[in-house]
N, C-alpha and C positions, 0 to 999 in steps of 0.2 A: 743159700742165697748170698750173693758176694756184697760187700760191704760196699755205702755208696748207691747201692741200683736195688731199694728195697721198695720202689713203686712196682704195681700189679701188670700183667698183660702187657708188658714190653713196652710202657711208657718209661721217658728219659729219668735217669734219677738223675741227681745234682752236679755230679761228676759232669753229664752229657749236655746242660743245662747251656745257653747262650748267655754272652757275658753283659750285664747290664750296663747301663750307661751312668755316671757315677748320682746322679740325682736321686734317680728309680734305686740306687741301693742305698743313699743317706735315706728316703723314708722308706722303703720296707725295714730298714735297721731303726728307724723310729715307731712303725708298728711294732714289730718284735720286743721293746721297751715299752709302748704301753701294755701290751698282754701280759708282760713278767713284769711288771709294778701294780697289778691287779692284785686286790687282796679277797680271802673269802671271811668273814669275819669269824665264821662259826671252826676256821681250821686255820686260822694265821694266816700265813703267806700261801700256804698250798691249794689252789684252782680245786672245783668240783665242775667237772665237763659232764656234758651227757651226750652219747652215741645213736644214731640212726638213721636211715635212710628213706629217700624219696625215690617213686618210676615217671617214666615220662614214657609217651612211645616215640620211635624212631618211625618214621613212615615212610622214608627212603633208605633204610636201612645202613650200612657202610659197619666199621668199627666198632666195637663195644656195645653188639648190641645181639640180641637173644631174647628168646621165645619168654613173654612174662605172665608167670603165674598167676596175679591180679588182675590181670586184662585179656582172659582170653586167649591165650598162648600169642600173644601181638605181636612183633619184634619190639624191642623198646632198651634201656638205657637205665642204670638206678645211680643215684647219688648219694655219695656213702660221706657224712659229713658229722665230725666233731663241735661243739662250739660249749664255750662255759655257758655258767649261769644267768649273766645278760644280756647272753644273743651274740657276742663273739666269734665267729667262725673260726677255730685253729686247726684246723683238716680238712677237705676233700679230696674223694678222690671216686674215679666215676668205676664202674665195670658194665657189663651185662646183664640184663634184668633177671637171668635164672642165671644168676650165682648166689649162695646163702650167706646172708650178711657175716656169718662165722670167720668165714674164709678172710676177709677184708680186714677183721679186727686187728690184728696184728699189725698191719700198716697202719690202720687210722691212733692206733693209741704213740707209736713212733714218731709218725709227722706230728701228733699235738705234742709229744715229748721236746722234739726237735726244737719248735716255737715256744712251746713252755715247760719248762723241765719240773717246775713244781706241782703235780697234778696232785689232790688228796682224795677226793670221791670220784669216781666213775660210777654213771645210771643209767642203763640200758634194758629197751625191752627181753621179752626170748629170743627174739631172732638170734642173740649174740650172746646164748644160752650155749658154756660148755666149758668142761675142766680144762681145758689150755687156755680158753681166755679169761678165766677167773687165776688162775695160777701168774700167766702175766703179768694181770696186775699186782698181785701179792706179790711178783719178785721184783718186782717195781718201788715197791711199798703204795700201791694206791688200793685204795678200800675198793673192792667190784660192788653196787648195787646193782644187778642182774637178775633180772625176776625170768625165774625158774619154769623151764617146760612143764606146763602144763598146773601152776602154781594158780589157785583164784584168786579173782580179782581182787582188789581193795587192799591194798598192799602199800595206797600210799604214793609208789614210785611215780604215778603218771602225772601227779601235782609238780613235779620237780622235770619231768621230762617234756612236758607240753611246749618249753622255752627252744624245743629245739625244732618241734615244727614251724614255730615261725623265722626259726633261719632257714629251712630247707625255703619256706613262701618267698623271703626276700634272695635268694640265689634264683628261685623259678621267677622271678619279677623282670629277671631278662630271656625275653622271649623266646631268643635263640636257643634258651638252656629248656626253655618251659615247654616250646613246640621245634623238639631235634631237627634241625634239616642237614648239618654239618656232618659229614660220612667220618671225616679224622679221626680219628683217637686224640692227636694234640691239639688239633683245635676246641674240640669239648673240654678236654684239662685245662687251656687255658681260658678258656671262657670261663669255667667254673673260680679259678683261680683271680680273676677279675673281678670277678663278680665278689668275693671273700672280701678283696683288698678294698671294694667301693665301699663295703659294709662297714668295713672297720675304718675307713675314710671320715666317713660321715660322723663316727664319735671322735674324732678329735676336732679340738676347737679348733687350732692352729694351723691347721691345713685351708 
């Protein structure tokens, strides 16, 4: 994979990226400093994120979209989205409903690198159960909390990971994202990416 173009499915990496207009990059340069002056109390400076995804269906089909295992073989759309511990978004990124959350891990732990380089806990269901993404994160230095194929329940982990469904609810809060009609590929990334930046809009005072 060439350095630069480490986004999935042939969307733009940052290299290919349109150049902002100088406003739109003083605050995403002031997001990016609220995220990395977050602190976690129980690990210092180092962020505990947790990993997982949401489907939608596509009902017009187009772009990034695939037969989904939860809905009946539908066509549909999944949202594969990092965020810390208080609701934070520092990743999305979309693919096809039948692709295994595995595969994605890789970029989703990158782009939250990217935005926060200080990550200390990762918590994630099975779906993102496997020796290459636990190794990751150990060559990382981030602790994997990854509850194990086929491991029973009551582990604990889901107290800590429930804060991430409700960023997947507020990214589906815009309707476009929640009932697909857009065929793009870039227009869903950037919807999705809009939708990140509102969220993290709305906890600063100063905006």
């Amino acid at each position: 994979m060439k350095e630069g173009s480490f986004l999935p499915y042939g969307l733009p990496g940052p290299r290919k990226s349109l150049r902002l207009p100088p406003d739109v990059q003083r605050f995403l340069l002031n997001l990016c400093l609220v995220i990395q002056n977050l602190e976690e109390p129980e690990i210092g400076s180092r962020l505990t994120v947790v990993v997982d995804s949401c489907s939608v269906r596509a009902k017009r089909g187009g772009e990034l979209t695939g037969p989904n295992p939860t809905d009946r073989g539908k066509s549909g759309t999944k949202y594969h989205v990092v965020v810390s511990t208080d609701g934070l978004p520092l990743a999305v990124v979309p693919s096809p409903a039948n692709v295994h959350d595995t595969k994605l891990f890789p970029d989703l732990l990158r782009l939250a690198q990217v935005v926060c380089t200080a990550i200390g806990r990762l918590y994630a269901d099975a779906g993102y159960d496997s020796a290459d993404n636990r190794w990751l994160c150990l060559r990382d230095g981030v602790q994997p909390h990854i509850r194990k194929i086929g491991e029973p329940h009551g582990s604990g982990l889901g107290k800590v990971r429930c804060i991430v469904e409700h960023g997947c609810a507020w990214l589906l809060a815009n309707k476009r994202l929640d009932r697909r009609q857009d065929r793009l590929a870039r227009i869903i990334l950037a919807l999705l990416t809009a939708a990140a930046i509102f969220i993290i809009a709305n906890r600063l005072s100063t905006f």
